[in-house]
DRENVO-877240 format. One line per 8 residues: number of its first residue (from 1); their letters; for each residue x negated, y, z negated of C-alpha. Coordinates in Angstrom, 1 decimal. Example, Ala and Ser with C-alpha at 12.3 -4.5 7.8 and 13.67 -1.06 7.14 Angstrom:
2
1) AS) -12.3 -4.5 -7.8 | -13.7 -1.1 -7.1 $
END
This chain:
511
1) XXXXXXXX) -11.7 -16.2 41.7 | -14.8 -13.7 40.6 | -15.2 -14.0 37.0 | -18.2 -12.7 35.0 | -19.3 -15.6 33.0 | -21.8 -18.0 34.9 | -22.1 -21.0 34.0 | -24.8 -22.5 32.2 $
9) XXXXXXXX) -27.1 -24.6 34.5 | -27.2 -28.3 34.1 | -30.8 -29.1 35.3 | -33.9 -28.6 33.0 | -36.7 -26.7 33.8 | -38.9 -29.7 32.5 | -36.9 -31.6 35.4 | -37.4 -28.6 38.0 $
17) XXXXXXXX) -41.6 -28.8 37.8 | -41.6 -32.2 38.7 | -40.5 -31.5 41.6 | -43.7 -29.9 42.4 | -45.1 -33.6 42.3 | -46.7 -35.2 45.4 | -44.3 -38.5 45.2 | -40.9 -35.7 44.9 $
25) XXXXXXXX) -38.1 -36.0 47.2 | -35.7 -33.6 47.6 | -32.0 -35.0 47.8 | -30.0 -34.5 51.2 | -26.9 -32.0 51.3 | -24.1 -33.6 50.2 | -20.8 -33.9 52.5 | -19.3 -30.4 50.7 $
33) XXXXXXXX) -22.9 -28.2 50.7 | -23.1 -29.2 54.7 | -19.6 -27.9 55.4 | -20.5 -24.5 53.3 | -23.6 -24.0 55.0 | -21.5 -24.4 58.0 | -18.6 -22.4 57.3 | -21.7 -19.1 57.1 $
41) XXXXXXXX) -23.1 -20.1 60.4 | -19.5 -19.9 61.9 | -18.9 -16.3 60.7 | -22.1 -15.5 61.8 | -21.3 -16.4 64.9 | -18.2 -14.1 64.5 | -19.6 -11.5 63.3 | -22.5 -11.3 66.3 $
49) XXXXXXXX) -19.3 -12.0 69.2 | -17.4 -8.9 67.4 | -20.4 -7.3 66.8 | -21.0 -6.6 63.4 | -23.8 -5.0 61.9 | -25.8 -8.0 60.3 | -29.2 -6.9 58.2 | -32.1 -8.7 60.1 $
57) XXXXXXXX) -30.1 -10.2 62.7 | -28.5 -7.2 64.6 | -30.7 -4.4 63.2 | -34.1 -4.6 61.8 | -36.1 -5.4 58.5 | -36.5 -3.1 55.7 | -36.9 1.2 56.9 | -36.4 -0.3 60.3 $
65) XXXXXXXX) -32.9 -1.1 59.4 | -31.9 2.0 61.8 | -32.9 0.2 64.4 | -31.6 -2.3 66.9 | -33.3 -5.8 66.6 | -35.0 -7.8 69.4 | -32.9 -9.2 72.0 | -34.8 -12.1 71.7 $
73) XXXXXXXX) -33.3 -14.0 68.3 | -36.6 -16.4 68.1 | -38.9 -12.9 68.9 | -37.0 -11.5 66.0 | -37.4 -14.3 63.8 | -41.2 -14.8 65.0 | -41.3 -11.1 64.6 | -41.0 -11.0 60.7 $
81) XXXXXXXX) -42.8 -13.9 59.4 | -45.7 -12.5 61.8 | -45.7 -9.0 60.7 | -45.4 -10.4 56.8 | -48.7 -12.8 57.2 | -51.0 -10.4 55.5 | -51.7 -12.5 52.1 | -55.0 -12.6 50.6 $
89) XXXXXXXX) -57.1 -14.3 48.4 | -57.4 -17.5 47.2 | -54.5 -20.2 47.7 | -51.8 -21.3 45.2 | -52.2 -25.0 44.2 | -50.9 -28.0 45.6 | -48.2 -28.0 42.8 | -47.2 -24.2 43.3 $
97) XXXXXXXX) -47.1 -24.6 46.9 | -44.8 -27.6 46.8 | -42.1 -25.9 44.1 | -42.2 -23.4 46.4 | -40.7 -25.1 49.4 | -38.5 -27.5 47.0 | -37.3 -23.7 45.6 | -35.9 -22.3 49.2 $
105) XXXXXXXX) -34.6 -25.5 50.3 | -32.5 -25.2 47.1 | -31.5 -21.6 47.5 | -30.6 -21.9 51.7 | -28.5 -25.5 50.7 | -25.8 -23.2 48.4 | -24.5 -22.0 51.7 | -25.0 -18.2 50.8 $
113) XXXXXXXX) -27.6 -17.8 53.9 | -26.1 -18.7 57.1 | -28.5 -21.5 57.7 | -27.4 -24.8 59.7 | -27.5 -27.9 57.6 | -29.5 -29.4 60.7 | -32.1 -26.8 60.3 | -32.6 -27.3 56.3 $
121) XXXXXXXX) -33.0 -31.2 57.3 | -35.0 -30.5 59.5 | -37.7 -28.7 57.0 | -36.3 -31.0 53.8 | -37.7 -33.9 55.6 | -41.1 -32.2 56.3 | -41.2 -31.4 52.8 | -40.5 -34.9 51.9 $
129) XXXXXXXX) -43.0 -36.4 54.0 | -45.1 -34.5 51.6 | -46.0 -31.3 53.9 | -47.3 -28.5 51.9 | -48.4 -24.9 53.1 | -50.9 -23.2 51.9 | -49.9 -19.9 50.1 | -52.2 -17.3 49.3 $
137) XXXXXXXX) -51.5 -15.7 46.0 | -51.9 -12.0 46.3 | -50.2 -9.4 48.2 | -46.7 -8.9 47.5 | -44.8 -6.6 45.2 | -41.9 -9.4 44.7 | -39.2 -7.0 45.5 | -37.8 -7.9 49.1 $
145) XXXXXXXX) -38.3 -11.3 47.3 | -42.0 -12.9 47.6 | -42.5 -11.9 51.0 | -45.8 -12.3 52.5 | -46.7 -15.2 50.7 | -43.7 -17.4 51.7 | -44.2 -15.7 55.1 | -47.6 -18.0 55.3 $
153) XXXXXXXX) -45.4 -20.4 54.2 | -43.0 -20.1 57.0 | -46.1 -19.8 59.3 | -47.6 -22.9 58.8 | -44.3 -24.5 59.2 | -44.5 -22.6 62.6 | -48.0 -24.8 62.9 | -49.6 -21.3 62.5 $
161) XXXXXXXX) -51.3 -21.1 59.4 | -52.8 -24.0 56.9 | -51.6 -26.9 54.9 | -52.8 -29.0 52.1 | -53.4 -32.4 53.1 | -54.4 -35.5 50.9 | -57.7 -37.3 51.7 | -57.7 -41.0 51.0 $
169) XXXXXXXX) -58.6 -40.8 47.5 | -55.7 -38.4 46.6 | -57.6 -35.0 46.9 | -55.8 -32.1 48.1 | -58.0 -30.5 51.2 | -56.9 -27.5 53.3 | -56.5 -28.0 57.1 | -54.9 -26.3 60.0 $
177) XXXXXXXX) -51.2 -27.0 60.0 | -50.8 -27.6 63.3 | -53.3 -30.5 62.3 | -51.1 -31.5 59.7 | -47.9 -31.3 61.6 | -49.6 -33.5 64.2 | -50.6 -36.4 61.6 | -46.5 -36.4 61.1 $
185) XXXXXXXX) -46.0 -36.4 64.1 | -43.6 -33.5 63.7 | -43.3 -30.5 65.5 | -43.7 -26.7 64.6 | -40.8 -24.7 63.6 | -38.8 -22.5 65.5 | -37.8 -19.7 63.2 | -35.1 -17.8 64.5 $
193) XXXXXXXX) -34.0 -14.4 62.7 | -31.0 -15.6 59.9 | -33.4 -18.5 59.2 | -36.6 -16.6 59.0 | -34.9 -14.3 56.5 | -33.6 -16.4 54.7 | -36.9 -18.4 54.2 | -39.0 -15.1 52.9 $
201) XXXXXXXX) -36.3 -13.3 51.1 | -36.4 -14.6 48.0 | -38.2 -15.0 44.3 | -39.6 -18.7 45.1 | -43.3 -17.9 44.8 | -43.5 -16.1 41.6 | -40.9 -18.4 40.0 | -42.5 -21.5 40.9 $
209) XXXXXXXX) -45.9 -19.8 39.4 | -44.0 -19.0 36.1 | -41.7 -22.1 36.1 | -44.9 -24.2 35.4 | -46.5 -21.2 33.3 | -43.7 -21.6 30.8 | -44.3 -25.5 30.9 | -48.5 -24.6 30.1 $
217) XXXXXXXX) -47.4 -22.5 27.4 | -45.0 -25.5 25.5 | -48.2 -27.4 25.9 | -50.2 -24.9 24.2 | -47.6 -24.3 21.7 | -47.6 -28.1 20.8 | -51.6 -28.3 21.1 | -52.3 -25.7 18.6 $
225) XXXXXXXX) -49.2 -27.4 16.5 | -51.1 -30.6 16.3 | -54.3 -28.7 15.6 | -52.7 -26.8 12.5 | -51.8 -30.1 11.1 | -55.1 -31.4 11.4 | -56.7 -27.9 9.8 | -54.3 -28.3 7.0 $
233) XXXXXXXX) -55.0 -32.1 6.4 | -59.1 -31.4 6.3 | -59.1 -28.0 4.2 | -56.0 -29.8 1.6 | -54.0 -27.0 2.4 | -50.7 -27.0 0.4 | -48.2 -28.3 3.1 | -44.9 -26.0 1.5 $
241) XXXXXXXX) -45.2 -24.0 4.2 | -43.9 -26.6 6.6 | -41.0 -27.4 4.5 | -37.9 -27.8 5.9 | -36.1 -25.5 3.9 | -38.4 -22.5 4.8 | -37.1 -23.2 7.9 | -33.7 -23.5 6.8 $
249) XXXXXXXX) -33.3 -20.7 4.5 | -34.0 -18.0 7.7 | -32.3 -19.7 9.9 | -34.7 -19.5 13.1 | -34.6 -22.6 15.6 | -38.1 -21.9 17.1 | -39.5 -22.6 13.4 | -37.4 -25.4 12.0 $
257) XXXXXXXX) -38.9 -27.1 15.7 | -42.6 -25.9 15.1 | -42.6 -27.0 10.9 | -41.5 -30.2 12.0 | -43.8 -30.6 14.8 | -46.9 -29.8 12.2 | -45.3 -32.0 9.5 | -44.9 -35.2 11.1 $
265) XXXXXXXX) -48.7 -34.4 12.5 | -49.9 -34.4 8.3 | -50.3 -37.4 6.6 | -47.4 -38.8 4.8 | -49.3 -38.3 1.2 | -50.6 -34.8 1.8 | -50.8 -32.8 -1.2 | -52.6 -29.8 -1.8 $
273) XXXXXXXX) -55.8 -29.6 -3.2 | -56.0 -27.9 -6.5 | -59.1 -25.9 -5.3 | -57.6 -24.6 -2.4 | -55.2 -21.2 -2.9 | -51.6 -21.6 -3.7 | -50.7 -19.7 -0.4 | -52.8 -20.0 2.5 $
281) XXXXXXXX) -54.1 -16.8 5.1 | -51.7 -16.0 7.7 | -52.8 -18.3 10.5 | -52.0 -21.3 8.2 | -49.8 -20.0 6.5 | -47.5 -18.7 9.1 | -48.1 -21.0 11.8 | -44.4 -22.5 11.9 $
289) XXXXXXXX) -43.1 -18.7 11.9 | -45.5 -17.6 15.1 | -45.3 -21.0 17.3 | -41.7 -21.2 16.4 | -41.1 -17.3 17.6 | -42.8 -18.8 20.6 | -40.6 -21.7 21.2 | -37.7 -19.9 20.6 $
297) XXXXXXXX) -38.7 -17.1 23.3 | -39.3 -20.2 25.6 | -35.9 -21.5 25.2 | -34.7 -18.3 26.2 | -36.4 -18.0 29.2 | -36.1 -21.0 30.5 | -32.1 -20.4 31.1 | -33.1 -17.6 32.9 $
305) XXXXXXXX) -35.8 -19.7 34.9 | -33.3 -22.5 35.9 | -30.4 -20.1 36.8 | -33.1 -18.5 39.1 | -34.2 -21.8 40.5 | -30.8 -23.5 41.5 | -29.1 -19.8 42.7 | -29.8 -18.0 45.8 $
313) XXXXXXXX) -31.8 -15.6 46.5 | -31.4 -14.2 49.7 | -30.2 -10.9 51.5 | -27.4 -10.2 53.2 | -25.4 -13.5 50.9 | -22.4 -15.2 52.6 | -19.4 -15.2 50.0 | -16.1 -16.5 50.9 $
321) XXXXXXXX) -15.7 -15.4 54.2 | -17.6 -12.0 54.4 | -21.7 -11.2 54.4 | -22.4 -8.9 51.2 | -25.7 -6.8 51.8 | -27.3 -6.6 48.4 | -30.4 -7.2 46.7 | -30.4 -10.1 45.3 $
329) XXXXXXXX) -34.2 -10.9 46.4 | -35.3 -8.8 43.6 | -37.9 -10.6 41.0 | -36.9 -8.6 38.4 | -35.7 -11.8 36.2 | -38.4 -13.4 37.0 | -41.0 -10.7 36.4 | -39.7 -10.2 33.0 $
337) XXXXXXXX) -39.4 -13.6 32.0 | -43.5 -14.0 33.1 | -44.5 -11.0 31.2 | -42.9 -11.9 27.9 | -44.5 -15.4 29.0 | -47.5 -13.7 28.8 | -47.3 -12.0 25.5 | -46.6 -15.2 24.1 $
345) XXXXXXXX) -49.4 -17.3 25.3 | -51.4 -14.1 23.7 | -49.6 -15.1 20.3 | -50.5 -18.4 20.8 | -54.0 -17.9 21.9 | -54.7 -15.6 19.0 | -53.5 -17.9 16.2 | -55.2 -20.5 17.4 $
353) XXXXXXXX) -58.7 -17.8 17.2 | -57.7 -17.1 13.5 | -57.7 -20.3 12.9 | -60.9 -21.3 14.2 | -62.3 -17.8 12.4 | -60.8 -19.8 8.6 | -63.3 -22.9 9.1 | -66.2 -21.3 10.2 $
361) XXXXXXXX) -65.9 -19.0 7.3 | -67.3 -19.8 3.3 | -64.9 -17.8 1.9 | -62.0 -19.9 3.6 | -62.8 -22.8 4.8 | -63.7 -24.2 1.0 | -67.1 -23.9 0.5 | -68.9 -25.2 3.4 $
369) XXXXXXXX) -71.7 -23.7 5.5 | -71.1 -20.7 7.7 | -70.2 -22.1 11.2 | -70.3 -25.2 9.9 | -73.5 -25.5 10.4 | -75.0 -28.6 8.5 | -78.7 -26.3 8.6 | -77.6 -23.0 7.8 $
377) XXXXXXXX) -80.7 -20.2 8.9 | -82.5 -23.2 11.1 | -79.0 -23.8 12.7 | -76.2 -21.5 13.6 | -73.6 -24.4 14.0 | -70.2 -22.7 15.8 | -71.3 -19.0 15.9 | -71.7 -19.2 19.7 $
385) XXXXXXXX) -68.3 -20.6 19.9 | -66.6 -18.4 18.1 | -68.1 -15.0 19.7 | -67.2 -17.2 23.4 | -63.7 -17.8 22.0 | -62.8 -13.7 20.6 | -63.9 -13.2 24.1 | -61.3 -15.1 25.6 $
393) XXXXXXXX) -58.8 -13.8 23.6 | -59.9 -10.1 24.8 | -59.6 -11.2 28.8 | -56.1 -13.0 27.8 | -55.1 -9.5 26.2 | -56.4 -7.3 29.6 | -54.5 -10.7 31.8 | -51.1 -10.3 30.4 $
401) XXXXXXXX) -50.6 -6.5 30.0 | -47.0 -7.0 31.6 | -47.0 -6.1 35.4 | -43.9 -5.0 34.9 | -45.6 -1.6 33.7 | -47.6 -1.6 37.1 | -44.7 -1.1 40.0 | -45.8 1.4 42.7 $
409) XXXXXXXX) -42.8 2.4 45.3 | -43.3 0.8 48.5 | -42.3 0.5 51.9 | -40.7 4.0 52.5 | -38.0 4.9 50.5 | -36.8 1.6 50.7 | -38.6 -0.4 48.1 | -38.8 2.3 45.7 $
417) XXXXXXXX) -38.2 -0.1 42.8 | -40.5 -3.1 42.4 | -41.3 -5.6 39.6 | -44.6 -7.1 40.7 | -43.3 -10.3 39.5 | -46.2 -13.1 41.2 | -49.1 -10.1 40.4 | -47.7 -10.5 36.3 $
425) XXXXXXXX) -47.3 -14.3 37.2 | -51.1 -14.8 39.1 | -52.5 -13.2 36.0 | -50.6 -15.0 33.1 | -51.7 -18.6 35.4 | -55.4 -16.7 34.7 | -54.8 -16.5 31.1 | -53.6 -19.6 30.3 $
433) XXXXXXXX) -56.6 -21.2 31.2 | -58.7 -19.0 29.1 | -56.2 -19.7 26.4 | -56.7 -23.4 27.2 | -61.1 -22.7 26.3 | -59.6 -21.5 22.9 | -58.0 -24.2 22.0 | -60.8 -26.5 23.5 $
441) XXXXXXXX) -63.0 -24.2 20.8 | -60.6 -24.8 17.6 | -60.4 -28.4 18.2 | -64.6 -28.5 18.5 | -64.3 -26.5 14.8 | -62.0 -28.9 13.2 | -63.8 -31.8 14.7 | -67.3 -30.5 13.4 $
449) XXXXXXXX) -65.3 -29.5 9.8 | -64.3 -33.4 9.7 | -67.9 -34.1 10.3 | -69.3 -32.2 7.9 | -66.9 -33.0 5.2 | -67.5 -36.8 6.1 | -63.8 -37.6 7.0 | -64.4 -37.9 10.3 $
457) XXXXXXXX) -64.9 -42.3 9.5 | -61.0 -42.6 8.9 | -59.7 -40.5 11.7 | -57.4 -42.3 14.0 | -56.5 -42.1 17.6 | -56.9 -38.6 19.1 | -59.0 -37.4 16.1 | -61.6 -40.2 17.1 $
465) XXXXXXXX) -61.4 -39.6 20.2 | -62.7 -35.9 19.6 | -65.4 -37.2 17.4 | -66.6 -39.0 20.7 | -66.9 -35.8 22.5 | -68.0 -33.5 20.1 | -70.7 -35.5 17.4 | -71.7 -34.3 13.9 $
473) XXXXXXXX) -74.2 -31.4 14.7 | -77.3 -31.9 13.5 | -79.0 -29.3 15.2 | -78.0 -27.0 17.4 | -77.3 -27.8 21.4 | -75.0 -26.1 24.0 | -71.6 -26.8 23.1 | -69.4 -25.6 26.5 $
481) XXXXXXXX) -68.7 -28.9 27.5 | -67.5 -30.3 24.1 | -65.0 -27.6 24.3 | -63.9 -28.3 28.0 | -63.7 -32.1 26.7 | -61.8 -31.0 23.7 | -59.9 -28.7 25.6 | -58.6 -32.2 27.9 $
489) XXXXXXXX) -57.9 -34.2 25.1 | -55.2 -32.0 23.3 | -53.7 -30.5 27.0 | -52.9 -34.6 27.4 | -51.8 -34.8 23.6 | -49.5 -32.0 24.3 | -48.2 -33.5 27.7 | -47.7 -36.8 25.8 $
497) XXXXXXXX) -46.0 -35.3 22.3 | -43.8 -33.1 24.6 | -42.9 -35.9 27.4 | -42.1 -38.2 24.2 | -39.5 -35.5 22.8 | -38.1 -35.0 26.0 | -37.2 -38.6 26.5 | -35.2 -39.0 23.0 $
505) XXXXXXX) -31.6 -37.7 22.8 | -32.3 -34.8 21.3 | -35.0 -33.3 23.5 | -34.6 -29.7 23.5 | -37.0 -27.1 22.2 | -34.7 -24.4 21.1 | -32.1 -26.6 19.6 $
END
């Protein structure tokens, strides 16, 4: 029976991106998946014998619908994934490229495509050898599903296009794939017409993109969480607004999560200092209430993220017996999801500015030299930091104006509604590594505020480890790589505070 309530996925999206890992290995179909994905092949066979009218397999693709498809099932199927190779720019990474592939084989194994449990063994065990196309990240609108890029995809299974292949020391290089087929000793793929469609009809590109998007944001989140603490402990900020019952008395998950994640960061004896202000500016202040709204939209999302990532996406779906010609390639869940993905990394980004904008200035950061600058006038101490990091806060703003607000019709009068979903998704991967240079900058300001405050003697583990890469200024010298080494050292804090939450019983951001 149809019902209207889906269930609530099981899997976590922290468990879906490791996937994406070179040492992943995708399960085989169980006993029950084989015999569905078998039971849609059989009526496809029907359906052709009594001939039906089957989208891409009887008629052709997109406009072309009106029109009879090739004789030739393998011309047809060689046909599409040809005529979709028109991808540009620069490729999608290693990781993307392998969530990709781990993302169809999920979707085609639900047995809503028609495909022959033979034929997704057949490309699960390339996968699982560790073959990996190279996708190129621009050129589709994400409506008919991620098209042209999972067409490359599909063409370098073919032993058509390129591959990423791993050099003895574990470096990801690009090659021909027929070269990379051949080191397998595999042979190309024959794409016939169901197959082919199914492979390129669906949201797997700009998912995978945001799946691990949402995962850099957390990471940000939890970065500039730590960072706050460590602000707060220097400056002798009061620590009330981290109280659990601010959290409590509103009622919001996202903050209760984000108060305690700056709390256990302060020292256990933190009180505030009589000389700082009884309430703190804003990006103090209200840290728990921004980076919680954050985590909270995150939680959200990533329910729609999973659903996305173990359903199928495919056109025409098989469902109990009959082939339902839809739309269910559509990105639209996942091009919303990215852009409010996007406004939140923005929120994170800018607090994280703010903050950085509190220590280098007298009138906040209690007394100490503009920029922290230990030779004010002779010295100018952060100031080039901070001008670097407002700028990367402007270029995160321009990255994540949601692409959602960008959809041109397409394709005839067929795709005349289309989300843009891996265009929103390509951009927000851009911002997040601008975002990751602001964070890089704050934790340079906060390590030069220890300095110059002389606390920097005491500072244990990750704090001392930032004193290593950024030294007390003395005079001024270029300070880009202390940021990019700064920027490292939190981005593996975060991976480590949020892997260690994960693993105790009650892992779970929104909760």
């Amino acid at each position: 029976m149809i019902t209207d309530v889906a269930e609530s996925p099981k899997e976590r999206l922290a468990d879906i991106v490791r996937q994406a890992r070179p040492d992943a290995r995708v399960r085989p179909c169980s006993p029950l998946e084989a015999e569905r994905m078998r039971a849609g092949v059989d009526r496809l066979a029907r359906a052709l014998a009594d001939q039906e009218q089957v989208y891409g397999v009887t008629r052709g693709f997109g406009p072309l619908v009106e029109y009879a498809a090739a004789a030739s099932d393998t011309d047809q199927g060689s046909g599409l994934i040809a005529h979709l190779g028109s991808g540009q720019g620069q490729p999608l990474s290693p990781e993307v490229c392998r969530l990709v592939l781990w993302i169809r084989l999920n979707s085609m194994r639900l047995g809503h495509s028609a495909v022959s449990p033979e034929f997704w063994d057949r490309v699960a065990e390339l996968w699982n050898q560790g073959f990996t196309p190279v996708i190129p990240r621009d050129g589709t609108v994400s409506a008919s599903g991620d098209l042209q890029p999972l067409a490359h995809a599909a063409l370098a299974l073919a032993g058509e296009g390129e591959a990423w292949l791993r050099d003895g020391s574990g470096e990801w290089r690009v090659r021909p794939s027929a070269q990379a087929l051949a080191a397998l000793g595999a042979r190309p793929v024959t794409w016939r017409a169901r197959q082919a469609l199914s492979f390129v009809n669906g949201t797997s590109v700009s998912l995978a993109v945001t799946l691990l998007n949402h995962r850099e944001v957390l990471r940000l989140s939890r970065a500039v969480a730590a960072l706050t603490a460590r602000a707060v402990t220097l400056l002798g900020a009061s620590p009330q607004a981290y109280h659990p019952g601010v959290g409590h008395a509103r009622g919001q998950a996202g903050q209760l999560v984000a108060a305690r994640w700056i709390r256990e960061d302060l020292p256990p004896d933190h009180r505030r200092d009589p000389a700082r202000p009884l309430q703190e500016p804003y990006s103090l202040r209200c840290a728990p209430q921004v980076i919680g709204a954050v985590v909270d939209q995150l939680s959200v999302l990533e329910d729609i993220l999973v659903r996305e990532a173990v359903g199928c996406t495919d056109n025409p779906v098989y469902y109990e017996g009959e082939f339902l010609h839809a739309g269910n390639f559509h990105a639209m869940p996942v091009g919303l999801a990215s852009d409010q993905i996007g406004l939140c990394l923005q929120q994170i980004a800018f607090l994280a500015e703010r903050q950085l904008a509190l220590l280098c200035l007298p009138e906040t950061n209690g007394g100490k030299p503009p920029m922290l600058t230990p030779v004010p006038g002779r010295g100018s101490g952060l100031a080039g930091v901070q001008l670097s990091a407002t700028s990367f806060v402007a270029r995160i703003r321009q990255l994540v104006y949601p692409a959602g607000l960008t959809a041109l019709p397409s394709n005839g009068l067929n795709q005349d509604h289309v989300p843009m979903a891996l265009n929103g998704a390509n951009a927000v991967s851009d911002a997040i590594e601008q975002a990751w240079l602001v964070v890089g900058s704050l934790a340079v300001a906060v390590t030069q505020y220890a300095a110059l405050t002389g606390k920097s003697d005491d500072s244990p583990g990750v704090w001392a480890e930032l004193a290593r890469v950024s030294p007390a200024l003395a005079a001024d010298r270029p300070l880009a790589p202390e940021v990019r080494g700064a920027r490292d050292v939190l981005a593996r804090l975060a991976t480590e505070l949020i892997e260690r939450e994960e693993e105790s019983a009650d892992a779970g951001y929104g909760a």
